[in-house]
Backbone as JSON Lines, residues from 0, in Angstrom:
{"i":0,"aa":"X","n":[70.7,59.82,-38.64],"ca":[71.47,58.96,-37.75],"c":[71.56,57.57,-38.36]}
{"i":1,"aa":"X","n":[72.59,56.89,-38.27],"ca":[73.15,55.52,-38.69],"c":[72.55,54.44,-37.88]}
{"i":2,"aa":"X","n":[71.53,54.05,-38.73],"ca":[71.02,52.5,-38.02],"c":[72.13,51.47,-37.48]}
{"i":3,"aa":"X","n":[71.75,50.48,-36.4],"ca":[72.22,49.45,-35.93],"c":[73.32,48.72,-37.15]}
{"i":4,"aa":"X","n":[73.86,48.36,-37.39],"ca":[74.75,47.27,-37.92],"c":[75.38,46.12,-37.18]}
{"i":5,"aa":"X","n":[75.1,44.96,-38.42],"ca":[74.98,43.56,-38.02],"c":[76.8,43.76,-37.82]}
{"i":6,"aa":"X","n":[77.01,42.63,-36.52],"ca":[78.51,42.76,-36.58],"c":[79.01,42.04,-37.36]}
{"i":7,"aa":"X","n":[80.33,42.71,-37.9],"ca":[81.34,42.0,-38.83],"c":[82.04,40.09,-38.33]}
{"i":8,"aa":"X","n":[82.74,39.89,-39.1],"ca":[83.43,38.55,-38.76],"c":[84.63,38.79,-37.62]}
{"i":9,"aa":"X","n":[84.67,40.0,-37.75],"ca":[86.11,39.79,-36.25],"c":[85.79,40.17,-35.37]}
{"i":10,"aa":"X","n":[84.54,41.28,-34.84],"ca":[83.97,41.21,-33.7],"c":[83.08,39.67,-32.99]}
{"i":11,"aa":"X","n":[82.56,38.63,-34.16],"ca":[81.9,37.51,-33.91],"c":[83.59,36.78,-33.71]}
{"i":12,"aa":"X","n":[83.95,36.89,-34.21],"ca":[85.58,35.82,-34.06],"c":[86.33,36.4,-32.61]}
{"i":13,"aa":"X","n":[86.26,37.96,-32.58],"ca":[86.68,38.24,-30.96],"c":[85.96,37.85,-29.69]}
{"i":14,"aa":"X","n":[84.87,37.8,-29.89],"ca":[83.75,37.5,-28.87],"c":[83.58,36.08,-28.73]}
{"i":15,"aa":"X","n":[84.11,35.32,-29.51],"ca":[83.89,33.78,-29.54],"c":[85.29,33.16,-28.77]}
{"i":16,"aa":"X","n":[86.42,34.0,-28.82],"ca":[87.7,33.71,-28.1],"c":[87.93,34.09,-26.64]}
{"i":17,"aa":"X","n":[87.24,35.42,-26.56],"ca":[86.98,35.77,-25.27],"c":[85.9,34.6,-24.61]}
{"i":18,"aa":"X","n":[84.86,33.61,-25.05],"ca":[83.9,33.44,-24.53],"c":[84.77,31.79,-24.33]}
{"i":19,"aa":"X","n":[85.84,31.72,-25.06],"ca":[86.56,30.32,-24.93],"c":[87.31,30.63,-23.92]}
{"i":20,"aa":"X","n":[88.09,31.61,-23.54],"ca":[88.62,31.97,-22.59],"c":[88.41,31.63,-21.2]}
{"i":21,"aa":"X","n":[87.19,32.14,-21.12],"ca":[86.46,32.05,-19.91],"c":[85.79,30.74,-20.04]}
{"i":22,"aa":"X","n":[85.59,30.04,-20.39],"ca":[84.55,28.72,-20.34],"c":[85.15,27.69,-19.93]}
{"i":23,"aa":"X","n":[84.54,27.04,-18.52],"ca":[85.05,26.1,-17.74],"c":[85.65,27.02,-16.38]}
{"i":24,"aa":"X","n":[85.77,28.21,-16.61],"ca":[86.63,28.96,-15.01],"c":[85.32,28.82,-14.04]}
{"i":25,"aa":"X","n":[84.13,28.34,-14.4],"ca":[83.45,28.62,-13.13],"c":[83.5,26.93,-12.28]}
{"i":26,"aa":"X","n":[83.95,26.25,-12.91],"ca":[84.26,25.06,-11.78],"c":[85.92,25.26,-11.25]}
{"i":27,"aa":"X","n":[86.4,26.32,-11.16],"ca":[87.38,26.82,-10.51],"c":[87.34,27.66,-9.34]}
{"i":28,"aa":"X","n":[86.2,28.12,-9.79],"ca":[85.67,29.56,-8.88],"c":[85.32,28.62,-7.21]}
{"i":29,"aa":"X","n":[85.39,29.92,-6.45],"ca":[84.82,29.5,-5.0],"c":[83.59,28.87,-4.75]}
{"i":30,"aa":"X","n":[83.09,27.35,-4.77],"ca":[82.06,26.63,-4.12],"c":[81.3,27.88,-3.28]}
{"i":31,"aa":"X","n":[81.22,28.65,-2.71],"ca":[80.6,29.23,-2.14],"c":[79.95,30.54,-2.66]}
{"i":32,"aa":"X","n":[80.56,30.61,-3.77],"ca":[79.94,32.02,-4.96],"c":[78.95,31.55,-5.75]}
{"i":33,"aa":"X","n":[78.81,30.47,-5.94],"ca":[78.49,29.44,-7.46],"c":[77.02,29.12,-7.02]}
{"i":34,"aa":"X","n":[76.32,29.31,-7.52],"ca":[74.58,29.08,-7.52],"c":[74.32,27.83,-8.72]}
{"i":35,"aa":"X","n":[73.8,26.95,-8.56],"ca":[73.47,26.31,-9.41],"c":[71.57,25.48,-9.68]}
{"i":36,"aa":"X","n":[70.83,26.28,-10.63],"ca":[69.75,26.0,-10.8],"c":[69.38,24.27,-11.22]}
{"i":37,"aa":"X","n":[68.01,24.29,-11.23],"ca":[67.59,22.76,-11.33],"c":[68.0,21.86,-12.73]}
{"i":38,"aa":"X","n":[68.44,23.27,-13.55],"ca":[69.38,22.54,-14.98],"c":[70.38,22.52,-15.59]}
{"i":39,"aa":"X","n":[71.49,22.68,-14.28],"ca":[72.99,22.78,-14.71],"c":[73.32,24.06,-14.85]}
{"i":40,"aa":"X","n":[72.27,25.02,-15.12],"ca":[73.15,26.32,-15.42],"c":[73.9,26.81,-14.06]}
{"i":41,"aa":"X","n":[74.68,27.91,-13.72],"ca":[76.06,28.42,-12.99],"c":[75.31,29.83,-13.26]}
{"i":42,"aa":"X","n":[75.57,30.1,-11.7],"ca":[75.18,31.65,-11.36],"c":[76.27,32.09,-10.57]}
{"i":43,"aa":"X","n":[77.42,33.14,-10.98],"ca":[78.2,33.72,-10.09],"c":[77.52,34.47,-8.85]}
{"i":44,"aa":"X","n":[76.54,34.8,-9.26],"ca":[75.9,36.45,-8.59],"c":[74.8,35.68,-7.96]}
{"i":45,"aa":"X","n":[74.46,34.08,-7.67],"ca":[73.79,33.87,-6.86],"c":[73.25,32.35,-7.33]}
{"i":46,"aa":"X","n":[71.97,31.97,-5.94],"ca":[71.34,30.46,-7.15],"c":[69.97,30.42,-7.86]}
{"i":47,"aa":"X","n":[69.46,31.64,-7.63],"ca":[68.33,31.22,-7.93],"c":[67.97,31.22,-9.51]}
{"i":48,"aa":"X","n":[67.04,31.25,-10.31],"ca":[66.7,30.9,-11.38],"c":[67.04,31.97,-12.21]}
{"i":49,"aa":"X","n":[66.23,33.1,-11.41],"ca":[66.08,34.33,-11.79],"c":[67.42,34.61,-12.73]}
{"i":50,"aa":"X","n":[68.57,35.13,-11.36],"ca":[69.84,35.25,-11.73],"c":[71.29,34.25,-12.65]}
{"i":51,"aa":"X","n":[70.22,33.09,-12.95],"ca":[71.36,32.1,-13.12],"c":[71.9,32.0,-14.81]}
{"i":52,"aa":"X","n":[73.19,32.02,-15.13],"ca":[73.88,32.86,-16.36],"c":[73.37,31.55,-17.13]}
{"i":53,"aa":"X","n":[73.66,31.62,-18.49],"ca":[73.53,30.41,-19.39],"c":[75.04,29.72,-19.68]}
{"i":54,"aa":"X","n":[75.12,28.81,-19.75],"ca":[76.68,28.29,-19.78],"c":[77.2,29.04,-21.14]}
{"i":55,"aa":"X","n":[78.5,28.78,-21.29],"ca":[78.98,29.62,-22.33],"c":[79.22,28.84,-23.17]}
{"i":56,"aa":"X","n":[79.58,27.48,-23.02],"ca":[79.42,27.03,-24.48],"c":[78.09,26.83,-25.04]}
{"i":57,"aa":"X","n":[76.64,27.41,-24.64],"ca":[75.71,27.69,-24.69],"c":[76.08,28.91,-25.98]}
{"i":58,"aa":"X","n":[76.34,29.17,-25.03],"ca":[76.6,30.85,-25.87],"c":[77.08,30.95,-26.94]}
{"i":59,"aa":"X","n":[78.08,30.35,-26.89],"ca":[78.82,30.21,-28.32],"c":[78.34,29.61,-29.48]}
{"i":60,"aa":"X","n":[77.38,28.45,-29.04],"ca":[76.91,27.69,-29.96],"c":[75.65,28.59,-30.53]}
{"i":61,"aa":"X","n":[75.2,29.37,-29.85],"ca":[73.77,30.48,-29.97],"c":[74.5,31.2,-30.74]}
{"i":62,"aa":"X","n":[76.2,31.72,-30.77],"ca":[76.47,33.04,-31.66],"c":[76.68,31.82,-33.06]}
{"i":63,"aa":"X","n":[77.24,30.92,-33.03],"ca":[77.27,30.33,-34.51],"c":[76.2,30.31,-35.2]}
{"i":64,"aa":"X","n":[75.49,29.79,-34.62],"ca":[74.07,29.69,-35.26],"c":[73.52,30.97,-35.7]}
{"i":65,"aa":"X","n":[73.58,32.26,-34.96],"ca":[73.44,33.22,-35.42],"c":[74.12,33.5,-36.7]}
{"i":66,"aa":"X","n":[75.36,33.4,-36.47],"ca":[76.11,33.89,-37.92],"c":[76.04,33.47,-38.85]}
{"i":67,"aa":"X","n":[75.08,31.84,-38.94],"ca":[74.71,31.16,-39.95],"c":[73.54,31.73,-40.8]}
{"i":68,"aa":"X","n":[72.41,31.86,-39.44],"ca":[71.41,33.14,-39.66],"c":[71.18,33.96,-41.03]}
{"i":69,"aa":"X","n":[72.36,34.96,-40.32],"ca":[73.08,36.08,-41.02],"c":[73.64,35.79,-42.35]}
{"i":70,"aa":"X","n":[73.99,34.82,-42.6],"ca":[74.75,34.4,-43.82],"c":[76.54,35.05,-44.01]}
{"i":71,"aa":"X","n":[76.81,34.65,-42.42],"ca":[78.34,34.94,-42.27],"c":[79.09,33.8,-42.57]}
{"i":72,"aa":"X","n":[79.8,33.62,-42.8],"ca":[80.67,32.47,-43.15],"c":[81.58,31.85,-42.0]}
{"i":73,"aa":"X","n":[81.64,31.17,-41.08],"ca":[82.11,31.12,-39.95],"c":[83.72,30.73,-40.74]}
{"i":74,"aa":"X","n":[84.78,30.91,-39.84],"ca":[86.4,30.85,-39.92],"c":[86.99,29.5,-39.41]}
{"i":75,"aa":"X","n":[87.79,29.03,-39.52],"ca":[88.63,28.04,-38.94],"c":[88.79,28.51,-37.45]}
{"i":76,"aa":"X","n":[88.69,29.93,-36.9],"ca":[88.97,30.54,-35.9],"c":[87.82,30.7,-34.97]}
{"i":77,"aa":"X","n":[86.72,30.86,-35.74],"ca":[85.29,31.03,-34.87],"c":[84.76,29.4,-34.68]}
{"i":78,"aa":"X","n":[85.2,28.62,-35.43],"ca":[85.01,26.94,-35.18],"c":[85.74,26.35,-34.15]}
{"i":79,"aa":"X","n":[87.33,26.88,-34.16],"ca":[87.61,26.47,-32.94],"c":[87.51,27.36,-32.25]}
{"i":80,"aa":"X","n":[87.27,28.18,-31.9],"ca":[87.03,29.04,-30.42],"c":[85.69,28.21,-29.91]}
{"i":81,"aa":"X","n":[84.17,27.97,-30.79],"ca":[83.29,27.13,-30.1],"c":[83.86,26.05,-29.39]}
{"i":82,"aa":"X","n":[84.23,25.36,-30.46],"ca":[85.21,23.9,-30.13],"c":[85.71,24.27,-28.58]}
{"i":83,"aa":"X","n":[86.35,24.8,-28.41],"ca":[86.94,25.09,-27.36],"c":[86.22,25.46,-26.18]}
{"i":84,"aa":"X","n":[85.34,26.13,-26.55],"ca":[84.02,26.51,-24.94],"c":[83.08,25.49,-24.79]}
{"i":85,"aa":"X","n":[82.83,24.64,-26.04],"ca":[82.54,23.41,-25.63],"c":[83.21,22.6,-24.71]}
{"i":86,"aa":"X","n":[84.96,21.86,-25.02],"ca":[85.76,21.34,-24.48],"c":[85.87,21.51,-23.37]}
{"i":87,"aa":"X","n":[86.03,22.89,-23.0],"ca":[85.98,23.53,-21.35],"c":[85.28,23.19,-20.75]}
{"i":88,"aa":"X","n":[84.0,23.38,-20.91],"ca":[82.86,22.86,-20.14],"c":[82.31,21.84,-20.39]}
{"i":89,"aa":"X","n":[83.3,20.28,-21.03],"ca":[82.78,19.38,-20.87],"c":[81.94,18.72,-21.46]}
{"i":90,"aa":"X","n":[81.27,19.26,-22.21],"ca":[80.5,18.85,-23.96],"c":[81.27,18.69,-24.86]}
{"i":91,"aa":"X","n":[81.5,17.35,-24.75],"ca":[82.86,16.84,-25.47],"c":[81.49,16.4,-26.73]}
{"i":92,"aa":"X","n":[80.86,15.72,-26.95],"ca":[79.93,16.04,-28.02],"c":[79.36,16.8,-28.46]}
{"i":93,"aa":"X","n":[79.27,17.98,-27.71],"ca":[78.74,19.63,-29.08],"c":[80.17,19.86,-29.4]}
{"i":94,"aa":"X","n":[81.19,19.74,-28.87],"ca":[82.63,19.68,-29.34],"c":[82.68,18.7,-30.75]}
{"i":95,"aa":"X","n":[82.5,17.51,-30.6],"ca":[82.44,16.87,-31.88],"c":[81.83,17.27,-33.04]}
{"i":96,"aa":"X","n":[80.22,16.97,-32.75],"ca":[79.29,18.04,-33.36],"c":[80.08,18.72,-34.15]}
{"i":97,"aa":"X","n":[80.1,20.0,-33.43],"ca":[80.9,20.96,-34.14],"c":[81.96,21.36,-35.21]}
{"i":98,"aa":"X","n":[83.06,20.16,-34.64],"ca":[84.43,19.89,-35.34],"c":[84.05,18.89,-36.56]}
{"i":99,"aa":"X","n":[82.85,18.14,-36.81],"ca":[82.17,17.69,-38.1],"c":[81.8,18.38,-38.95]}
{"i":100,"aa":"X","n":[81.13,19.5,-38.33],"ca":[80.54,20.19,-39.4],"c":[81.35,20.91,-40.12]}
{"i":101,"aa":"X","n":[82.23,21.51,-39.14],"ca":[83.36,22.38,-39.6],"c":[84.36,21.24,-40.61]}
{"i":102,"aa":"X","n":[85.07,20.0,-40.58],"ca":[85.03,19.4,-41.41],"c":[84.52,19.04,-42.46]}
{"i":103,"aa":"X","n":[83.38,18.51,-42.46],"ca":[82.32,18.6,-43.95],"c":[82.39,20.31,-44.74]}
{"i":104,"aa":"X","n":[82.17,21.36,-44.35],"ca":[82.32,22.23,-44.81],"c":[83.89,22.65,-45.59]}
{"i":105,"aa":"X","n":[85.01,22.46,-44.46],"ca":[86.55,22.11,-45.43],"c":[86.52,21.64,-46.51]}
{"i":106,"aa":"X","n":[86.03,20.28,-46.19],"ca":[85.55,19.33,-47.48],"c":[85.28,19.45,-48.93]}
{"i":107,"aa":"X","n":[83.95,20.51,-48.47],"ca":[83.53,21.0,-49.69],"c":[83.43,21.91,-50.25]}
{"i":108,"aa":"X","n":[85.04,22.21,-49.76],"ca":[85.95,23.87,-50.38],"c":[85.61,24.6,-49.71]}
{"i":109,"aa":"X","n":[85.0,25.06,-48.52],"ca":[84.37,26.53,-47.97],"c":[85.95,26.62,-47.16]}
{"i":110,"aa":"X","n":[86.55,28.06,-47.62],"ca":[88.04,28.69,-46.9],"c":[87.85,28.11,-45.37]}
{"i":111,"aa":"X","n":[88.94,27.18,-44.78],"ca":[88.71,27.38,-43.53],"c":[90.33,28.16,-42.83]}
């Protein structure tokens, strides 16, 4: 049987667009669905700690870092899709952050 495999660059590049997609819809959502713990995080499914989701430009910034990990080469496409779930939710500085590094790297020839 075929061990686990690390995912490729377009499942990390699909999952990073879907996760821009959605990021920022929960200050849209019904005030009355929305759980919110003692550190900003957003719980659809309720408030307490237990249940409460991690923000998604959380997330996104956790899959870059992963793919750095890995020794994936992140895209012009997986930079802005973070960029973007940052923006949504308002981390207009892990947005910057981000759009630096991804600059410095242009910079110094890496394909963007």
């Amino acid at each position: 049987s075929k061990g686990f495999e690390q995912p490729d660059m377009n499942i990390y590049n699909e999952l990073l667009i879907g996760i821009a997609k959605e990021a920022g819809k929960e200050k849209d959502a019904d005030p009355s669905s929305i759980g919110n713990d003692n550190e900003g995080n957003t719980s659809i499914v309720g408030g307490s700690e237990s249940d409460s989701l991690k923000p998604l430009h959380k997330v996104a910034l956790q899959i870059l870092y992963e793919m750095e990990m890995l020794s994936r080469q992140p895209t012009a496409q997986t930079y802005n899709s973070v960029i973007s779930a940052c923006m949504k939710e308002g981390e207009w500085d892990e947005a910057a952050r981000v759009a630096e590094k991804a600059a410095s790297l242009s910079s110094d020839g890496v394909a963007m």
